[in-house]
C-alpha positions as CSV (number, residue, x, y, z in Angstrom):
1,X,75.2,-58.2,-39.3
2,X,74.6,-56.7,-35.5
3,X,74.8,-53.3,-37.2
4,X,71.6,-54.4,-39.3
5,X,69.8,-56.0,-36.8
6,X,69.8,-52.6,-34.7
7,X,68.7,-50.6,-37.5
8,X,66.0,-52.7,-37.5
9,X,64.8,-52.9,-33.9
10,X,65.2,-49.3,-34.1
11,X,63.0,-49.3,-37.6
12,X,60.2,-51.4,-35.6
13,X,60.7,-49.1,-32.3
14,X,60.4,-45.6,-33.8
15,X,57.4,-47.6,-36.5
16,X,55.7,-48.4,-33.6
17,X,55.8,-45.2,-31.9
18,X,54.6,-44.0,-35.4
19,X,51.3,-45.8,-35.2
20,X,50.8,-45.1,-31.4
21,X,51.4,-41.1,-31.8
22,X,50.4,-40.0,-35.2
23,X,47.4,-39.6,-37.4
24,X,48.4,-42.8,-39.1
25,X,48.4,-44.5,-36.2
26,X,44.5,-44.1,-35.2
27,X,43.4,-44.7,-39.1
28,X,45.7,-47.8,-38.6
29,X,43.6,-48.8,-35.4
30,X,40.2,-48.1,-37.0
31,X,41.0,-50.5,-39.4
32,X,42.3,-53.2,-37.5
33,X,39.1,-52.7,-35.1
34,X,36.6,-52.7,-38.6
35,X,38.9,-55.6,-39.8
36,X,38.5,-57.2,-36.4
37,X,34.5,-56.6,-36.9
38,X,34.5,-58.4,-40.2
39,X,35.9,-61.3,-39.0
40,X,33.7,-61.3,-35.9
41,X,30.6,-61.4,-38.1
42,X,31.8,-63.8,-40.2
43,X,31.8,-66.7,-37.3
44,X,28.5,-67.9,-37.4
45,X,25.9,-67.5,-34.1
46,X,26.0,-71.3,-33.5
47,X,29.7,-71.2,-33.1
48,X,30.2,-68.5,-31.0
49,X,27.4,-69.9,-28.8
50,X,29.6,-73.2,-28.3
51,X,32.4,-70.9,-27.7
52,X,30.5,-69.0,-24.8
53,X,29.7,-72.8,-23.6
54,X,33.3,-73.9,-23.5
55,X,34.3,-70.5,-21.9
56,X,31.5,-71.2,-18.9
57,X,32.7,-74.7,-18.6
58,X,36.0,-72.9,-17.6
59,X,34.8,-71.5,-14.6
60,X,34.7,-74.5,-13.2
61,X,38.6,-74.8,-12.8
62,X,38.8,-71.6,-11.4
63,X,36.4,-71.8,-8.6
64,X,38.5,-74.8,-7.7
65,X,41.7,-73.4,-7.7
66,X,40.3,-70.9,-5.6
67,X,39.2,-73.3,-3.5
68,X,42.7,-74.8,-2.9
69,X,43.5,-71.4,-1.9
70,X,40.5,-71.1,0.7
71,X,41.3,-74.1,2.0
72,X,44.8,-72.5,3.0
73,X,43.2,-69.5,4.3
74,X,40.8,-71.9,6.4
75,X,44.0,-73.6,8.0
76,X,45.6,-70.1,8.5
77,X,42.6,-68.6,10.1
78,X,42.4,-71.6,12.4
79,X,46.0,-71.8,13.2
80,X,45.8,-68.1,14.6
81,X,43.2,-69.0,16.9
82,X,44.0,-72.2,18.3
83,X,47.5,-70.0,18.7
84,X,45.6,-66.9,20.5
85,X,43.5,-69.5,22.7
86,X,47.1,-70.9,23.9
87,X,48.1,-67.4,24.6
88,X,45.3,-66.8,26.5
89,X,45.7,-69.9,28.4
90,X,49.5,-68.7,29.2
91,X,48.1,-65.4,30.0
92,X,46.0,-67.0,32.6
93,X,48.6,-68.9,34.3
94,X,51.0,-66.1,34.6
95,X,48.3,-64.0,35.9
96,X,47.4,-66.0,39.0
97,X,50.8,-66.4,39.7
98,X,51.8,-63.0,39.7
99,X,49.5,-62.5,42.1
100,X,50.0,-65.3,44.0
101,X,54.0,-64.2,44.1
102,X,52.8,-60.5,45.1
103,X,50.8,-61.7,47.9
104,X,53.6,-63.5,49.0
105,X,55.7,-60.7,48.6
106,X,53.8,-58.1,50.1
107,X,53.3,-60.9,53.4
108,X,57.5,-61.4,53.3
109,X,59.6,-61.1,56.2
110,X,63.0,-59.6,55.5
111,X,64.7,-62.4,54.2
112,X,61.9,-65.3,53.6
113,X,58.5,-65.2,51.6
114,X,55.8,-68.0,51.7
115,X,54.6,-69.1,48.0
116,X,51.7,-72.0,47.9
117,X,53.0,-73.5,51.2
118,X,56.7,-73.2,50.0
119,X,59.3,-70.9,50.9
120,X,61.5,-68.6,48.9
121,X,64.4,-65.8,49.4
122,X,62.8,-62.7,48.9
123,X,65.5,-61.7,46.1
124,X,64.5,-65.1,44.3
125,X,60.9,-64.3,44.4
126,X,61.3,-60.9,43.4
127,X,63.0,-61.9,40.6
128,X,60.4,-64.6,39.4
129,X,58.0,-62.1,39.8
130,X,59.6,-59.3,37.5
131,X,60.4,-61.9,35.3
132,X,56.4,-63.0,34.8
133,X,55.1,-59.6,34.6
134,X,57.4,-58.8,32.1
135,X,56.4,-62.0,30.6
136,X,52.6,-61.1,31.2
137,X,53.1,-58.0,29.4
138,X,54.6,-59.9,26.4
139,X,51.8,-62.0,26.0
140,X,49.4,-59.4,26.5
141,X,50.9,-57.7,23.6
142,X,51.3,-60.8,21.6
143,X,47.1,-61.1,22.3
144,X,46.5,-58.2,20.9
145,X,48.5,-58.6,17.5
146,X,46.9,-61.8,17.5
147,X,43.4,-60.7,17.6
148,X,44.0,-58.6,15.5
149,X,45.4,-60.7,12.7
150,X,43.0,-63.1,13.5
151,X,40.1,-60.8,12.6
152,X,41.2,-59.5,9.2
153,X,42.2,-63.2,8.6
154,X,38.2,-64.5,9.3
155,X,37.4,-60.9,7.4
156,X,39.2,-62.4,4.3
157,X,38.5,-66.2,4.5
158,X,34.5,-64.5,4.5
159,X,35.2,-62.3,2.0
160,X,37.2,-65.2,-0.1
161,X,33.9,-67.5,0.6
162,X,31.4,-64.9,-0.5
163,X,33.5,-64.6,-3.9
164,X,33.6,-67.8,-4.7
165,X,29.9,-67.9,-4.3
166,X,29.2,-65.3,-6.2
167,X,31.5,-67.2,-9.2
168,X,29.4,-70.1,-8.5
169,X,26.2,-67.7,-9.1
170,X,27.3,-66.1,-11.8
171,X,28.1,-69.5,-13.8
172,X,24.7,-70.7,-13.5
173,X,23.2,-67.9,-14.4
174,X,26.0,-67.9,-17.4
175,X,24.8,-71.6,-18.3
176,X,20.9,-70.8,-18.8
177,X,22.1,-67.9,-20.4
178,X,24.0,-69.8,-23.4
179,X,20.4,-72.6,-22.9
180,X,18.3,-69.3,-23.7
181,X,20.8,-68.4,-26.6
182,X,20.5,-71.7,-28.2
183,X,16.5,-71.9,-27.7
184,X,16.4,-68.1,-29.5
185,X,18.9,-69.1,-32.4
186,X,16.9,-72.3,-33.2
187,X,13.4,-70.3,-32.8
188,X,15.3,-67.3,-35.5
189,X,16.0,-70.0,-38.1
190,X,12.6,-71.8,-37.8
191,X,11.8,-68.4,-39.0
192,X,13.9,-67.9,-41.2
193,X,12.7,-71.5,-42.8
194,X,9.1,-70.2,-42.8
195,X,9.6,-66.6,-44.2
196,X,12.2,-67.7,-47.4
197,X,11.0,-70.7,-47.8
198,X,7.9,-72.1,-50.0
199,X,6.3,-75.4,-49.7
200,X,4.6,-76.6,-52.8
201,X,1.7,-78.8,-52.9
202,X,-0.3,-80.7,-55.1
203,X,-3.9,-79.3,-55.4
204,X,-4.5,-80.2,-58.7
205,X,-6.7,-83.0,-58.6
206,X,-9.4,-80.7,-55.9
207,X,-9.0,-78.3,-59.0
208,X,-10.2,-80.6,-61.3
209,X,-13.2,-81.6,-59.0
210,X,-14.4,-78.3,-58.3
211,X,-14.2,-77.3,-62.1
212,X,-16.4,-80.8,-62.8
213,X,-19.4,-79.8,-59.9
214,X,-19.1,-76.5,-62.0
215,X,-19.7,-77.6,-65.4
216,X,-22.3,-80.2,-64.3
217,X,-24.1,-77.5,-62.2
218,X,-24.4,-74.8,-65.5
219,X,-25.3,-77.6,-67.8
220,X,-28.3,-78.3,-65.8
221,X,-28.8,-74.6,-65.3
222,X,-29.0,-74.6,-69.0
223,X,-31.5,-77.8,-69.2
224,X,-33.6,-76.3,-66.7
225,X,-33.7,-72.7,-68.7
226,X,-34.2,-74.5,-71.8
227,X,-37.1,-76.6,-70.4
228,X,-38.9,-73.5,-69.2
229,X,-38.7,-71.6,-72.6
230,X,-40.2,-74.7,-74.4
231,X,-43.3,-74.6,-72.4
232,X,-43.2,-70.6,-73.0
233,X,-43.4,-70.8,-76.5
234,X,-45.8,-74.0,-76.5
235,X,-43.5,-76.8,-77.3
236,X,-43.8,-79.3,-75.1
237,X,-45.9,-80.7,-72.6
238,X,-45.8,-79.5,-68.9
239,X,-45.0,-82.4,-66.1
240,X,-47.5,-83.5,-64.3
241,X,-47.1,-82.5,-60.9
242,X,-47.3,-85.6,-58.4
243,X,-50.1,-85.5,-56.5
244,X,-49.2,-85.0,-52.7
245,X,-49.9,-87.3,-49.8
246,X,-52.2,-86.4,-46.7
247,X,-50.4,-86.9,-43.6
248,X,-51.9,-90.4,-42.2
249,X,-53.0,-88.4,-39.4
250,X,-55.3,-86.4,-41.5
251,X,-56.4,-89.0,-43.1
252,X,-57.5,-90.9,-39.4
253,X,-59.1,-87.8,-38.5
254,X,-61.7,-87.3,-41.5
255,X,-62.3,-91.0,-41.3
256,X,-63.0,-91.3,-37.5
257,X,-65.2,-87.8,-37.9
258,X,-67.3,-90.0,-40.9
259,X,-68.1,-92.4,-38.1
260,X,-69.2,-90.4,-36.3
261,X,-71.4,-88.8,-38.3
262,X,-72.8,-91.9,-39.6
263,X,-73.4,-93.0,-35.5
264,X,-75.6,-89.8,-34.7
265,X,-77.7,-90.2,-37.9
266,X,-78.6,-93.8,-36.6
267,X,-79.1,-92.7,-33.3
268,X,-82.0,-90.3,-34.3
């Protein structure tokens, strides 16, 4: 049974490096990348939309677990420099001491030196003072490395913060991009509904009405025709035409110029 089940991991191994070496192996890739393509197209826009929106959404929890890890680098960042400020401070205090020891020192008598109003051996003030250079000398190298730390620390935490606010950018601008998406995949099948699709409507009854007014209108076409032709050929008699109306304004006027007529014949 073992002895089968290495022939077969060595089947799948020297299979595998079959595909990955040989001219089978790329026709077998272009088909699982057209294959791949089918399938792609086959997932409808809509879907793939809500897809991109569920993938956004997840930005969310990564910006917040980077967060968590900001928030360490904030602590570590300020836990170097409250550290080099206490250095400092130590660095101070051994300084003016060392100098107050070598004034001392350099005032001594041979066996007694004077040290902020108190007296010391010169061997026990020697020592002390060898003992806080060397110390000063520590510290000042400890500075250093701490400075040092402490500005690729604040060069990271700035670097970490500019990140994540560029994560935060990029999601917005992420979320109107699936809001423009679904605005263009709603406009494309409005379109679709207006170019493949035909709404009928009932015009029939204006069809009818139109057809009337033009059967009524050549029938008295006809009348009128015939009516002419009769009086043509003398059959018939011609109507009267009505006899107009003067304006009453006309009328006024040829009355009013009578009177006045009539007036000046009297007046002679």
């Amino acid at each position: 049974m073992c002895k089968k089940l290495v022939i077969a991991a060595v089947a799948i191994l020297v299979g595998t490096a079959v595909v990955k070496h040989t001219t089978i192996g790329s026709l077998v890739q272009v088909w699982w990348h057209d294959a791949k393509q089918a399938v792609e197209r086959q997932v409808p826009p809509e879907v793939q939309i809500k897809q991109l929106a569920v993938e956004v959404s997840k930005i969310d929890a990564d910006i917040k677990r980077n967060l968590s890890k900001l928030a360490q680098q904030e602590v570590e960042v300020q836990a170097t420099d409250d550290a080099l400020a206490s250095l400092k401070d130590t660095q101070a205090t051994l300084k003016a001491e060392i100098a107050a020891l070598t004034k001392g020192l350099e005032n001594a008598d041979s066996e007694k030196v004077s040290i902020n109003s108190k007296n010391w051996a010169v061997a026990r003030a020697t020592k002390q003072l060898d003992a806080k250079v060397t110390k000063y000398e520590r510290t000042k190298s400890e500075i250093a490395s701490k400075e040092k730390l402490l500005a690729n620390r604040r060069e990271a935490l700035e670097a970490a913060h500019a990140r994540i606010q560029e994560m935060s950018t990029q999601k917005e601008q992420l979320r109107d991009t699936v809001a423009n998406l679904q605005t263009r995949l709603e406009v494309a099948k409005l379109n679709a509904t207006k170019s493949h699709t035909n709404i009928e409507f009932d015009d029939s009854q204006v069809a009818r009405c139109n057809q009337l007014a033009n059967d009524i209108s050549n029938r008295l076409n006809r009348d009128e025709k015939e009516g002419e032709l009769l009086l043509q050929y003398g059959y018939g008699k011609a109507q009267p035409k009505a006899e107009e109306t003067k304006p009453v304004a006309d009328v006024l006027k040829a009355a009013r110029r009578i009177a006045h007529d009539d007036e000046a014949s009297a007046a002679k």
